[in-house]
C-alpha positions as CSV (number, residue, x, y, z in Angstrom):
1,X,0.0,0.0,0.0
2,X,1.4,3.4,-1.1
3,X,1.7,5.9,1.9
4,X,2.2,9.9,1.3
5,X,6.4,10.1,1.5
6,X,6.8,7.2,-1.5
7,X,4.0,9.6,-3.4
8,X,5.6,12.7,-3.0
9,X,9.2,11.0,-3.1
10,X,10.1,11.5,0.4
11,X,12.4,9.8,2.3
12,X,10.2,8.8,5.6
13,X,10.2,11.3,8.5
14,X,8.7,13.1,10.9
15,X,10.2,16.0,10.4
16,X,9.1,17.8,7.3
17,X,10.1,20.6,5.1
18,X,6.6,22.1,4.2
19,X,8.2,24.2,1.0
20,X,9.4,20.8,-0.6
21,X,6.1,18.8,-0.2
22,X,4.0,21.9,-1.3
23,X,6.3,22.3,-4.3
24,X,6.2,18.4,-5.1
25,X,1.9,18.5,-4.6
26,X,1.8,21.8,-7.3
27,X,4.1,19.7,-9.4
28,X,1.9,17.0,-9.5
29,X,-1.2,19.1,-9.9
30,X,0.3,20.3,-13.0
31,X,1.5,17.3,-14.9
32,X,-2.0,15.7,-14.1
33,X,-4.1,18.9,-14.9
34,X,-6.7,18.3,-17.7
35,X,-6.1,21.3,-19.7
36,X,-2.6,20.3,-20.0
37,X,-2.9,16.6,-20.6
38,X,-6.8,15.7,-21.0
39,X,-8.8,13.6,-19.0
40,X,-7.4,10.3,-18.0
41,X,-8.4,8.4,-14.9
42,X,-4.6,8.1,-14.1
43,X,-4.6,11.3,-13.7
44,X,-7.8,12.3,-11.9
45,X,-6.1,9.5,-9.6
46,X,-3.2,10.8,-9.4
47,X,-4.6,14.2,-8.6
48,X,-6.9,12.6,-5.9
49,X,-3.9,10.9,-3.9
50,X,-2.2,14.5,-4.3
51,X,-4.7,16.1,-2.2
52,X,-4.9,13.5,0.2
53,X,-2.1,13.1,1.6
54,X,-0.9,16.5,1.1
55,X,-3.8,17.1,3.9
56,X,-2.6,14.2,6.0
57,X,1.3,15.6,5.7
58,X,-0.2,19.0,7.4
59,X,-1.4,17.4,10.5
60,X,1.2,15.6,13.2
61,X,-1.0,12.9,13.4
62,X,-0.9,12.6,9.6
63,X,2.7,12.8,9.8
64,X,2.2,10.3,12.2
65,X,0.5,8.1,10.7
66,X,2.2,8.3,6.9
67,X,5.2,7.6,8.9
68,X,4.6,4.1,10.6
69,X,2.4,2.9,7.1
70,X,5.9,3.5,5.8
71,X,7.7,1.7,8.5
72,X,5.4,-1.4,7.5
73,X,3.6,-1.1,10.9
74,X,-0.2,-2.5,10.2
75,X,-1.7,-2.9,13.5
76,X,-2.6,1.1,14.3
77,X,-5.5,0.3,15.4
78,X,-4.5,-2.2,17.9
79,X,-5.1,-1.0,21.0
80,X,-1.7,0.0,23.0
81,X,-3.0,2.6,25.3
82,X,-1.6,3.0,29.0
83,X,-4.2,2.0,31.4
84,X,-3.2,5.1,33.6
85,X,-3.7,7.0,30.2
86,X,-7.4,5.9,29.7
87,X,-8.0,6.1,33.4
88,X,-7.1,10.0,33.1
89,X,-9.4,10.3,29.9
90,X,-11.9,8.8,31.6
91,X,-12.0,10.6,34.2
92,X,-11.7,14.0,31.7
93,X,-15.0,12.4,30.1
94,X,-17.2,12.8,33.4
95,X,-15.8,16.3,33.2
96,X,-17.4,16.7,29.6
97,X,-20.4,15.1,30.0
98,X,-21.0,17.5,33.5
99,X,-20.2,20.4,31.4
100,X,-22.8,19.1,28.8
101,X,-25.1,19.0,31.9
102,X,-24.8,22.1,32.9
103,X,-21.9,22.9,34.6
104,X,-19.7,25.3,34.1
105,X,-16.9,24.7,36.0
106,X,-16.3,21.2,34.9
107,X,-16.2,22.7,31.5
108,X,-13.5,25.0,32.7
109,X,-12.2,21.9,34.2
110,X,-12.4,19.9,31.3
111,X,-11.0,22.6,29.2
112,X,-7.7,22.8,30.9
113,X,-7.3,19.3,31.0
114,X,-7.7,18.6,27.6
115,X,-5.6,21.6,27.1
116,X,-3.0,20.4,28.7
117,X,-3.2,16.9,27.7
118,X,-2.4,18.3,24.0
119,X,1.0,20.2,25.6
120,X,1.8,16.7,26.7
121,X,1.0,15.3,23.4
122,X,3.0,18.0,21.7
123,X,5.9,17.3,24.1
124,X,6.1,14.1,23.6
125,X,6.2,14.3,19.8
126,X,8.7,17.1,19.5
127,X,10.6,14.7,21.7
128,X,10.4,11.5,19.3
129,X,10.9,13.7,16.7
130,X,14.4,14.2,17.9
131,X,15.2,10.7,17.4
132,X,16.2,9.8,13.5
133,X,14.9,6.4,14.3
134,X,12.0,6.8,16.8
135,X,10.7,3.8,18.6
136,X,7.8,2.8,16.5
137,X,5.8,1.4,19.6
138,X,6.1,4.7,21.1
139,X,4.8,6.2,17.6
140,X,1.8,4.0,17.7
141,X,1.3,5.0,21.6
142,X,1.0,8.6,20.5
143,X,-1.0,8.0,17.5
144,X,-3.6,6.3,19.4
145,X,-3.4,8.9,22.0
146,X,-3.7,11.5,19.9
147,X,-7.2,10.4,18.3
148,X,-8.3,9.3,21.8
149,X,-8.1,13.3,22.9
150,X,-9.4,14.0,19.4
151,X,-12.8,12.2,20.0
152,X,-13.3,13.8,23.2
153,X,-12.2,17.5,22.1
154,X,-14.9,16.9,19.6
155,X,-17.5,15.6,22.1
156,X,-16.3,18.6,24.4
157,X,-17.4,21.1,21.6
158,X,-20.3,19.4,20.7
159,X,-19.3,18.0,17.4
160,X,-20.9,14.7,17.0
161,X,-18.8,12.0,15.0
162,X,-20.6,10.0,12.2
């Protein structure tokens, strides 16, 4: 399966240069354009896989996660959360569901917490990042984490997943 850095013809990393991919997606989007070349469904393909993961290489998870698919690691899904981790987030998800209730303060609560959960996750990333060859169960830890405080910034502002 073809992950974003052998697209764009990147060596894998987590650190990016933004310039280079941008100038790789426009350079892509030209050869592919249809008033330049017609339409072809390699193209329109090609074009489609552009945009993709030139929106997943502009997230960290999508760094992330572009990173271990190229490092052959499968199991992403696989659940390799803490159980201190999930204790904490469930514990952040009583504060949400008070604030949905009603209640103010746990909002405030749960604001700061998930604020300050993110500053962890940021930490922690900047820290792997560091690393040319960062453990990949410690990548997979923070990807999971990272859509775990996803789901529940999105339940904390209301936004209801399909």
């Amino acid at each position: 399966m073809q992950n974003a850095f052998d697209f764009f013809g990147l060596t894998p990393s987590l650190s990016l240069d933004a310039k280079e991919i941008r100038k790789r997606y426009i350079e892509i989007q030209r050869q592919a354009h249809p008033d330049l070349i017609g339409v072809d469904n390699i193209e329109i393909n090609s074009v489609e896989l552009a945009n993709r993961y030139y929106e997943e290489l502009h997230t960290p998870r999508g760094v992330v996660k572009s990173y271990l698919m190229a490092m052959n690691v499968s199991d992403l899904n696989q659940n390799r959360l803490p159980k201190d981790f999930l204790f904490e987030m469930m514990g952040l998800n009583d504060e949400i569901d008070e604030k949905h209730s009603g209640n103010a303060a746990a909002g405030e609560k749960a604001e700061g917490l998930l604020d300050r959960a993110d500053l962890e996750l940021t930490g922690a990333l900047n820290l792997l990042k560091e690393n040319p060859s960062p453990d990949l169960d410690e990548l997979v830890e923070w990807y999971q984490k990272s859509k775990y405080l996803d789901r529940l910034r999105k339940n904390f502002l209301g936004i209801e997943e399909i």
